[in-house]
Structures are given as C-alpha cells and as structure tokens.
C-alpha positions in Angstrom: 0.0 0.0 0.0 1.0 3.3 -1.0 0.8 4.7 2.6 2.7 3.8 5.4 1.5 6.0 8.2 -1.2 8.3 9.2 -3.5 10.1 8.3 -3.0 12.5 11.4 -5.3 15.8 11.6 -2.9 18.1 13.6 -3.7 22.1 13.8 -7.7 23.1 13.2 -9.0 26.5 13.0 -12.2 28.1 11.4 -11.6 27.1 7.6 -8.1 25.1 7.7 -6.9 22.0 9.1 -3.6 20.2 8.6 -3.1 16.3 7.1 0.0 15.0 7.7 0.6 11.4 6.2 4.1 9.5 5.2 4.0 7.9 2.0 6.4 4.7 0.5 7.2 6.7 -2.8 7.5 10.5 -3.8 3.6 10.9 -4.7 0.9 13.8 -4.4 -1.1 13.6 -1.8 -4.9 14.7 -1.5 -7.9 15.4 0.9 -10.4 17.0 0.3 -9.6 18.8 -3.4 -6.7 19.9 -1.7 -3.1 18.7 -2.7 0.6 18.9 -1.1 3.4 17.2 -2.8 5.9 14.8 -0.2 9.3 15.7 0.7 11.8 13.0 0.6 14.1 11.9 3.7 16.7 10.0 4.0 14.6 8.0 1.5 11.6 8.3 3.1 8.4 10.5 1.9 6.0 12.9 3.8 3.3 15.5 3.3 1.5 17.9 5.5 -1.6 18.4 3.2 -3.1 21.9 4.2 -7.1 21.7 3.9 -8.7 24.8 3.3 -12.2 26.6 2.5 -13.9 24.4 5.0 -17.3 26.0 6.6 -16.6 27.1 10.2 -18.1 24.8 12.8 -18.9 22.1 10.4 -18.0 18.5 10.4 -16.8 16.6 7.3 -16.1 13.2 6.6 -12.7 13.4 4.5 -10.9 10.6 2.3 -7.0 10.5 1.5 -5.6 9.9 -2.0 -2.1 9.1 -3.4 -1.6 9.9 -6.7 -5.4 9.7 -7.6 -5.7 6.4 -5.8 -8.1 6.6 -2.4 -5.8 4.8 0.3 -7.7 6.0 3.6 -10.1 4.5 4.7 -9.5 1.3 4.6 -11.3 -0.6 2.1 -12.4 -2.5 5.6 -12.7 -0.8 8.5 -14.5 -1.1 12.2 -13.9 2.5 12.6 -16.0 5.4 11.6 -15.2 7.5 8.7 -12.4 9.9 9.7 -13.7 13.3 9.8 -12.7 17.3 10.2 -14.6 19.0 12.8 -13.8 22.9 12.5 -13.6 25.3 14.9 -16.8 28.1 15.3 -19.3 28.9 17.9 -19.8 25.6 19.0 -15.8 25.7 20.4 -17.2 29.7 21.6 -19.1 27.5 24.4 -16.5 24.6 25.1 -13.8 22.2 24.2 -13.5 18.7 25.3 -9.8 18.4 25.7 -8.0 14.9 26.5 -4.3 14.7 27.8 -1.7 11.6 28.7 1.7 11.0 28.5 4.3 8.2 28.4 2.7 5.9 25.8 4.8 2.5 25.1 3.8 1.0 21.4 2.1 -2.0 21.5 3.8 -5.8 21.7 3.1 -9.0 21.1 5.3 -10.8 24.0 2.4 -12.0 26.2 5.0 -11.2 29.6 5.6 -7.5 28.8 1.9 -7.0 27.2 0.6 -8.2 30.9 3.3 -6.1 33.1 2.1 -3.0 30.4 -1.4 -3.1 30.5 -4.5 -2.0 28.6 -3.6 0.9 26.6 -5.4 3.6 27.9 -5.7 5.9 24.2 -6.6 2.6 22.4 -9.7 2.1 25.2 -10.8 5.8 24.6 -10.8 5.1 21.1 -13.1 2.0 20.8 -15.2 3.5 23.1 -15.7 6.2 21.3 -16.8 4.7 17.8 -19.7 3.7 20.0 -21.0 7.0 21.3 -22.4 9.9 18.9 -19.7 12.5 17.2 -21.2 15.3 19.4 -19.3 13.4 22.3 -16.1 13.3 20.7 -13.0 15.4 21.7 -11.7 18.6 19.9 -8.2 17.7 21.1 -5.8 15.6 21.8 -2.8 16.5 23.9 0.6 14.0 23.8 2.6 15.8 26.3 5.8 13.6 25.4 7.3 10.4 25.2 5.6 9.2 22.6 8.3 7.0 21.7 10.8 5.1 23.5 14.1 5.6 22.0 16.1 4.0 25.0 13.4 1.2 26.1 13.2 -0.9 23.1 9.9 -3.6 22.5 11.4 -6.7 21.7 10.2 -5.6 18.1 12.7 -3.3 17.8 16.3 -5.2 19.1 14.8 -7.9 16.5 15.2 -4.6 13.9 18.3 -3.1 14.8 20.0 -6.5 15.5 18.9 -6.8 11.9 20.5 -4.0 10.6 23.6 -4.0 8.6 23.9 -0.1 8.3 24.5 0.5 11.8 28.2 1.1 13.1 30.3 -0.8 15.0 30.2 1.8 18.2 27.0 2.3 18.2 25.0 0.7 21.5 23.1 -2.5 20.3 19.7 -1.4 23.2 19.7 1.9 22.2 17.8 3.8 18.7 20.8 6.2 16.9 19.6 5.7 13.5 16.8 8.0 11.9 15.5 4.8 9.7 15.3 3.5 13.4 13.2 6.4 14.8 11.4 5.8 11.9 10.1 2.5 13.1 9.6 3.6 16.5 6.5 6.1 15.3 5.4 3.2 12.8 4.7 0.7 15.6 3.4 3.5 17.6 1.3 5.3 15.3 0.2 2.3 13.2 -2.0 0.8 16.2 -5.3 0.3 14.7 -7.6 2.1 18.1 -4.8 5.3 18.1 -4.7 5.7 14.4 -7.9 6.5 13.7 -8.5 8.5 16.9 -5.5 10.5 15.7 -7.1 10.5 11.9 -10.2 12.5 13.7 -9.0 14.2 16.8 -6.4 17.0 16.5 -3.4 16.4 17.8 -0.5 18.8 19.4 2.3 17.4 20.4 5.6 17.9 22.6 8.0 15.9 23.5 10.1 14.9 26.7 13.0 13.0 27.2 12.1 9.7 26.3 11.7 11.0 22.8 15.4 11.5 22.4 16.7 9.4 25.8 16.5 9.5 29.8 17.9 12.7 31.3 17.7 14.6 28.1 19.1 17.8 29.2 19.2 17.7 32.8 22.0 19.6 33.3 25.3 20.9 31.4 27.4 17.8 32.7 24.9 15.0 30.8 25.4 17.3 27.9 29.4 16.3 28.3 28.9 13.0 29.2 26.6 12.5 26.1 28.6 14.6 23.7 32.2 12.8 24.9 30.3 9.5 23.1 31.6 8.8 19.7 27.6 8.1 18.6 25.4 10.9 20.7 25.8 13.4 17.4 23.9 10.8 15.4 21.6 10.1 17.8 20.6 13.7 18.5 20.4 14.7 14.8 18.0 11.4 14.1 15.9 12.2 17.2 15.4 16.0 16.5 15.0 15.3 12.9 12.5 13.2 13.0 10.8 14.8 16.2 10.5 17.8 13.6 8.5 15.8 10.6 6.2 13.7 12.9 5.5 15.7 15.7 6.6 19.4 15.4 5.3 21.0 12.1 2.0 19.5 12.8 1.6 21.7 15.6 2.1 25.2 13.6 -0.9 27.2 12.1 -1.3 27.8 8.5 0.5 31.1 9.4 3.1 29.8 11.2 4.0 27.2 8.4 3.8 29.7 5.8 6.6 32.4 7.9 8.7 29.3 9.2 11.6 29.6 6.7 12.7 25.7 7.8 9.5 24.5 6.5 9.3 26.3 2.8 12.4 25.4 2.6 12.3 21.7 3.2 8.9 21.0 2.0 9.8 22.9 -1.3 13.2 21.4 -1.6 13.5 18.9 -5.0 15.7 16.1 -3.5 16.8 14.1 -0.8 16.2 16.9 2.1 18.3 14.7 4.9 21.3 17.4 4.5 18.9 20.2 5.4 17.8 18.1 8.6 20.8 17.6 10.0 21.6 21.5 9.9 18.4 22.2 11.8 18.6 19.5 13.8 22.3 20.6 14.7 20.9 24.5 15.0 18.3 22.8 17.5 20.7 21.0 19.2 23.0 23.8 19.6 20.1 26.3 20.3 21.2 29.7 22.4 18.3 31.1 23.8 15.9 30.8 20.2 18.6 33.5 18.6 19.0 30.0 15.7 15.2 30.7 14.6 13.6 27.8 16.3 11.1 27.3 18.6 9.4 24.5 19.5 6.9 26.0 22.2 3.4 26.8 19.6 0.2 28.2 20.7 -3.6 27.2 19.9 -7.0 29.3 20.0 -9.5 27.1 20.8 -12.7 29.5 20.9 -12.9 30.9 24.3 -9.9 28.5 25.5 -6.1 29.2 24.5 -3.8 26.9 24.8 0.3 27.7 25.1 2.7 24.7 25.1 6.0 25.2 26.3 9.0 23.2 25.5 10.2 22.5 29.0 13.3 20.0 27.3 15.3 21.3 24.2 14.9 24.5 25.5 16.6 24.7 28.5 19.9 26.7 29.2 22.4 24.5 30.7 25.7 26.2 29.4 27.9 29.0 30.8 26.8 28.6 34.4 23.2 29.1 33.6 20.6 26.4 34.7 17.2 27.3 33.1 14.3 25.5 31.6 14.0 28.6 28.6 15.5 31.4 27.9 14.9 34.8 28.0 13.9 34.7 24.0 11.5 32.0 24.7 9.9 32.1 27.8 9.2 35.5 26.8 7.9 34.4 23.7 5.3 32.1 26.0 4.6 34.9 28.3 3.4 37.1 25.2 1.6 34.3 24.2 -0.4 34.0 27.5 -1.1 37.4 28.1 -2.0 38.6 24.2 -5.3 40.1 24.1 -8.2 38.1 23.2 -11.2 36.9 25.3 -10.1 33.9 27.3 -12.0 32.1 30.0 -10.1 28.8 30.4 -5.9 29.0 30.1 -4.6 25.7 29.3 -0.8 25.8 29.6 0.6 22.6 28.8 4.8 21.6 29.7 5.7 17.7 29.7 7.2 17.8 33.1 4.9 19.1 36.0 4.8 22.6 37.4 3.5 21.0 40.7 4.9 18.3 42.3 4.3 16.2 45.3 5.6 18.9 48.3 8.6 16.7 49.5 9.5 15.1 45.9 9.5 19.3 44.6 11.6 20.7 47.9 13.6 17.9 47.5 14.3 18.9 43.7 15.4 22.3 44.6 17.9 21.2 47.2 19.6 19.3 44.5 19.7 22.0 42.6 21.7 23.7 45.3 23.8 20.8 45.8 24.5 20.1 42.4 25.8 23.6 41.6 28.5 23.3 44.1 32.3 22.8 43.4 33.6 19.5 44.4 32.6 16.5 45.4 29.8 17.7 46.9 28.6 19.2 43.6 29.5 15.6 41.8 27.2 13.5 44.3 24.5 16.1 43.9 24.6 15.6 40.1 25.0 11.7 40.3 21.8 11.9 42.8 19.5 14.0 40.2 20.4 11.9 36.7 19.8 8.8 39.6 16.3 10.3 40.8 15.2 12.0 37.6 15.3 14.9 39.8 14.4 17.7 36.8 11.3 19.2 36.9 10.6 22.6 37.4 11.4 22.5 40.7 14.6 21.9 40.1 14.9 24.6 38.1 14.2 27.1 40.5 14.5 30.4 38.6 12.4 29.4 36.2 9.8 27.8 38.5 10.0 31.3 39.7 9.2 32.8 36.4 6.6 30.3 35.3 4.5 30.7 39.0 4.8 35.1 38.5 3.6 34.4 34.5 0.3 32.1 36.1 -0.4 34.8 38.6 -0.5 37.5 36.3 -2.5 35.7 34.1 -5.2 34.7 36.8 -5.2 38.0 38.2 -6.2 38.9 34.3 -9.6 37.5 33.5 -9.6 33.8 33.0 -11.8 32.2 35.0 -9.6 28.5 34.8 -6.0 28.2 34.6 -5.1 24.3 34.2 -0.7 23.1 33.7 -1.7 20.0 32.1 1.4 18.2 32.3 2.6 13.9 32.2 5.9 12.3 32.7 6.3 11.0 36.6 3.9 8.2 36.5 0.9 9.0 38.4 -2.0 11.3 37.8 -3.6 13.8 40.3 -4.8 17.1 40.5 -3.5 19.9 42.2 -5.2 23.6 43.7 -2.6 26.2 43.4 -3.1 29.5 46.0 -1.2 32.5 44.1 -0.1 35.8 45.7 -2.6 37.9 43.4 -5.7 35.9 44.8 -6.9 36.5 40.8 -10.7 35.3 39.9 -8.9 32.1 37.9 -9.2 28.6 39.9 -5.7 27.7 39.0 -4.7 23.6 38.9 -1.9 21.3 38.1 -3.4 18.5 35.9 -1.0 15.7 35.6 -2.0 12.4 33.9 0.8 9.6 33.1 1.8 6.8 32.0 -1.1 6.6 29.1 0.7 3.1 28.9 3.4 1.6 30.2 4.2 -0.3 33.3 5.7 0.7 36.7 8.5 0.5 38.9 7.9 -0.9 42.7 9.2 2.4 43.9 6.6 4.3 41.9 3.8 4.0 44.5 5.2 4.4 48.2 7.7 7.5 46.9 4.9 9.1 45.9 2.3 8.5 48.4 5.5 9.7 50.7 5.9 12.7 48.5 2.7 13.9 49.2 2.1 13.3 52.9 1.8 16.6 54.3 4.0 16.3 57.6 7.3 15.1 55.1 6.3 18.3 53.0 6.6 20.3 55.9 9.9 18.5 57.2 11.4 19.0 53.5 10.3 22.8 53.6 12.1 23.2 56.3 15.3 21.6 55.0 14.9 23.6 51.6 15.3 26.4 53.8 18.2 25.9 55.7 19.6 24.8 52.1 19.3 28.3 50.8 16.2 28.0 49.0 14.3 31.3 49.1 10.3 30.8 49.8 7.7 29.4 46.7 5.4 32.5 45.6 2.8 29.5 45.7 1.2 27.1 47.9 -0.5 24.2 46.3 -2.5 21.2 47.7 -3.5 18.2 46.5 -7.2 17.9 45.4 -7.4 14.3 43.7 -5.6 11.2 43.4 -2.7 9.7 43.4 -3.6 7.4 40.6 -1.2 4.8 39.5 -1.5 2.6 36.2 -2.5 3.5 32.8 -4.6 6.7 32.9 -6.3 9.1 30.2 -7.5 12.5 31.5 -10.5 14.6 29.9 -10.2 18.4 30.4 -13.9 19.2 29.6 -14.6 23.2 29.0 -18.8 23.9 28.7 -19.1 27.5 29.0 -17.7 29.1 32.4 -17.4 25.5 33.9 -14.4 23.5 33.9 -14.0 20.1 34.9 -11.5 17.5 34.6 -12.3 13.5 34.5 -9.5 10.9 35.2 -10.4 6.6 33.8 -8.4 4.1 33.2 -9.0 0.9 31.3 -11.1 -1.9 32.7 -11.4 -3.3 29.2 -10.0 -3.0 25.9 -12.9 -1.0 25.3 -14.2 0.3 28.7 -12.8 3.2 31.0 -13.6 3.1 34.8 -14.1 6.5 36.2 -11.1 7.3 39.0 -12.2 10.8 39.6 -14.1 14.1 38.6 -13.1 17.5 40.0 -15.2 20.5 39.3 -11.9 23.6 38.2 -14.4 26.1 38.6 -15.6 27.1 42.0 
C-alpha cells in the first residue's frame, strides 16, 4: 500500500486544518480537493496536506488519495469515517480536551503486554466509535514520550540486530539511526484504536526525554557525558530530525507554516532533504536562547480557550553557568503568548514535566539544585543523585519555576476564570489547587496524567504516596530552607488522586465551567471512572 502511516489531523482552526501522512514513494497527496506534494528523507516521503475553505463549525467526513488512488479508509474498517470537525461557535461554548503522556507501542510478547497493561488511548478510542460524534474530543494532547528511544519492545532489538547499516560503536539497546526512529512512530502510530482516533481528533504534540533518551538535558554535565560518546551526534540529529516531521510541524498554524523559513524550505526542496535536517537538527541542538530561529513552544485558540505549550526539554539553558528550563527569547515568547489580548476564559498551559509536584518530591528537587551547583565532590554526588532520581522538573529549576508561577499569577489575576498546567511524565496522575499571591478570579490547577501506557517500577507507589504526605512536605520545607532555597510564591494542595497505572485524562470546557475527569481501562474498550473535580468554584 501506497501509505505507510497516518492520516494524522494536527492544527484546526475556522476554515483550515492540517493532514500530515508518510507515504512509501514521492507521490501527491490529497484530501479534500486539496493537494501537497511529499518531501523526501533519507529515502523516506511525507506531506503535510493543508485543507482549506472548510465552513466554520462544520463537520466533514474526509478521504486521502495518493496519486489519484483513495488509500484512507480502509477498504475494511470497524472504525467510523475519519472526519474534520472545524472550529466556530460551538468551540465559543467549550472544548472537550483529553491529555496523557508516556505511551509504550504495542507488543506482542504476552510477559511484557501483561506487566504493560491495557492501553489507555486505544480504550478511549473504541469506546468512542460507540457514542455519537457530538461526544467526541476537539483535542488531543501527547505531552511527550511518545516513543521510547532507550526502552526498546522486543520488536525493535529484532530490527536493529537486523541492521547492517548500523556502526560498530553504536550501543546494540539503544535507537541512533533515523531509519530507526522511523520504526519507532510506525509501531506507535500504526496501532489500529490510536490511528484513527488520531485521523479525527487534532493532535499537538511535545516531547520529553524519552523522545530523544532518559535525562535529556538535565543539566550541562549530561550534555558532556553524552557529547564525549563517539555516537550521541547521530543520535541527537535522528531524534530531533524526526521529532520535527512527525510531531513538530504538525503543531504550527497555517500562518506559522507559511513564515517558518525551515519548512518552505524543506517542503519545497526537489531532493533528498536529509542534508537540510541535520543542519536544523544541529541548529536545535545547539540552540542559544531561540537566537537559531527555532522554537518549538506553539500556541492554539480554541474559541474561548487558548492553549500555550512550552518546551520544557530542548529548550533549556544548561551552558555557561546558567541552569534554566528557557531562555529569556523564549519564555518570553510564551509569556506574550499568555497574556496577548483576546477573550479567554479557560488558560490551558501545557509543559511535559509538571509545574506542581508532590511537596517533599518538589523541595527535594530544589535542594539538589543547590547541591548540584556546588564545586567539588559535593557538587558531583549532587549531580549523580539527580540523573539517579530523575530529579528535573521545574522545581529543580528554581528560577524558572519562579518565572513560570509570576507568569500564572499575572495571568489569573487577568480575566480567565480556569487556569489548568496540564502536564505527564512522573507516572501517576492527580490534581492539584494552586493558591497565588494575586488571589486572581482564575481557579488555578496542576493537571497531571501519566503513563497513558506503560508499566511501573515498585518504587513508583510508596515514593509518591511519601511525597505527598503533608508532615514530610513540611519536614522537606524546612530543609529547603536551611539549604538556601528562598520561599515558593505558591502554595498548592492536593485535590485528587494519586492514581497509579494506565490513565487518560478529559479536560472538559462547557461555558464558564471547567471540569476534569480521570479513567483508566477496565477493558479494551471500557474506561472506569477514578475521579471528577469541578476547576471552577
């Protein structure tokens, strides 16, 4: 078959919506009377098909063609017929938002299948085709690792043990390759349940570490430890190049594309455009403080709802003595983004790796920090103890935690009346009140919801049950203190969960109310219901 993966409807406004598809051959590729021609890398093909003139607030059933030939749907198919739903008054009123993170592809071993449970995006998805479109989502939000480059399915060793292009240095558990990252999204994104959810739900993307590898910048000395490898260049150009087709220029408007010089150039180019990718993947890699002219943070209108993604992993500032999640280019790029006029009600802000943490597991974060920073032995053992612990959130990156909790208050104190940090990555899924110096009319909330699928270590559970008791948050306050770490302009406490195991979250919008629902799988194709929290109050 002339396709190989997708469709995936990405960015939807009013009129336009975005099809991005790979192809097996250079081809022109078609929805709705609208055509893009692929680009070719490293002998592979893809298109992002821009579909416009659509009527605003409509739905339309849509078909994909290759070359004249209708490929999608399938000839036989359980699903319903993909379709673009456009933004109009109806997203004026509300938006039905879902969220997860941390999704492992699918495998056949019967062992690891069991330890990784039902998928929770595949249960959504059959359930859905059962319920009436009205019910479906406007969006879906991936909020990174949506590949394992570093955790392999057994799928995968059997394919790179197979391969005879790959060099003698490079580690034989580990994807360095971009043929190889390839075949990560294709057993990903080639699940039957998830592709056509992702063929009728729009989908923005970011990514997290996992993406690329564990510990992806966590600090300047990973960055020497991975760069002193005689294979980490490959690796980084493969992961950022292909994070950039399958996950990145699906996130940009029709505006966006059309100023982004990258993309004209690339998807214009008439050749192999691999060259081209590993110079942007090298300008990403090497990225100052967005002065290189990329940025992966984007920003949606959804109606009366706006949401800002912030790229809380490529671009930190590790270098020179500075430890920062962003820049001063980008973060205040996001803070323009948040505060640009336009009626909002609900402020959906999402960042892979929470804003809120457990009180203990965050104080505990920012002591590292400390510790890490200092000269020495001391400073060695505190950066052994965070690449051991993961300890990398925002937390632990205490000036911008700073920044990011001053940018929330201004923007409750603004006119929202929800502001929701919808975030994944620590494997378990709760909700969390945040109590800002402003006292603005905006409920404000960490949303977290992870793993979407994957298993869990034995030490997920009682660390973070721990990490939430409120008499160790006190203890650990107090030991932040004495560390040197000046007082949080925010107090937070837990409102739902901890829920461990496969989880998918629903952040529904319906007017001025706000709610957000948390289920997991009891089926392949049931969802029990963990918890529902009312945001507005």
């Amino acid at each position: 078959m002339s396709l190989v993966l997708g469709p995936v409807l990405r960015h939807v406004d009013e009129t336009s919506a975005s099809v991005w598809v790979q192809t097996r051959a250079a081809a022109t590729v078609s929805v709705l009377g609208c055509a893009a021609r692929t680009f070719e890398v490293a002998g592979n093909h893809y298109a992002l098909v821009p579909v416009t003139g659509l009527t605003p607030d409509s739905r339309t059933p849509y078909e994909v063609e290759i070359d004249g030939e209708r490929v999608w749907p399938p000839t036989t198919s359980p699903f319903p017929p993909s379709v673009i739903r456009t933004r109009g008054p109806r997203s004026e009123r509300g938006n039905r938002i879902i969220f997860g993170s941390c999704r492992y592809a699918k495998v056949t071993d019967p062992a690891l299948a069991a330890s990784l449970g039902i998928d929770a995006l595949d249960a959504y998805a059959a359930r859905m085709i059962r319920r009436p479109p009205e019910e479906w989502p406007d969006a879906l939000l991936l909020l990174g690792d949506q590949v394992y480059a570093d955790e392999l399915t057994p799928r995968n060793r059997r394919r790179i043990a197979g391969r005879r292009d790959r060099r003698p240095d490079w580690p034989d558990d580990e994807i360095v390759g971009f043929d190889e990252y390839v075949g990560l999204y294709q057993d990903s994104w080639s699940d039957p349940e998830a592709r056509w959810l992702m063929s009728t739900v729009p989908t923005a993307m970011i990514f997290d570490d996992h993406d690329v590898r564990d510990d992806w910048n966590t600090s300047a000395a990973w960055r020497a430890e991975m760069g002193a490898t005689s294979w980490w260049r490959d690796r980084i150009r493969s992961a950022l190049a292909s994070y950039w087709i399958y996950q990145h220029i699906g996130n940009l408007s029709p505006d966006a594309l059309a100023s982004d010089p990258d993309y004209q150039k690339i998807s214009n180019y008439d050749g192999d455009t691999w060259p081209l990718l590993v110079e942007l993947a090298d300008r990403a890699d090497a990225e100052i403080d967005g002065s290189k002219g990329l940025r992966f943070s984007f920003r949606w209108d959804l109606g009366r709802s706006r949401l800002v993604m912030i790229d809380s992993r490529n671009g930190r500032i590790l270098e020179g003595g500075e430890h920062l999640m962003l820049g001063e280019n980008e973060f205040s790029w996001v803070e323009e983004q948040v505060e640009a006029p336009g009626r909002v009600e609900h402020l959906v802000i999402g960042t892979s790796v929470p804003w809120l943490l457990p009180h203990a597991i965050g104080e505990l974060e920012t002591v590292n920090e400390i510790a890490a920073a200092r000269p020495g032995r001391r400073g060695r053992l505190g950066e052994w103890i965070r690449q051991a612990g993961d300890l990398e959130h925002w937390a632990a990156f205490r000036k911008s935690f700073d920044r990011l909790t001053a940018m929330i208050d201004r923007a409750a104190a603004g006119g929202p009346l929800t502001v929701s940090v919808v975030s994944g990555d620590v494997h378990h899924s709760y909700a969390a009140r945040a109590h800002l110096p402003s006292g603005g009319r905006a409920s404000v909330h960490q949303l977290t919801c992870s793993p979407v699928h994957n298993r869990m270590s034995w030490m997920i559970k009682p660390g973070f049950r721990l990490g939430w008791s409120r008499a160790v948050g006190v203890l650990a306050g107090r030991w932040a203190a004495r560390s040197g770490a000046p007082p949080k302009g925010v107090s937070w406490e837990r409102v739902t969960g901890p829920f461990f195991g496969n989880t998918i979250a629903t952040l529904d919008i319906d007017g001025d109310r706000a709610s957000v629902l948390f289920e997991q799988p009891r089926t392949a194709a049931t969802l029990n219901e963990l918890a529902r929290l009312e945001l507005t109050t």
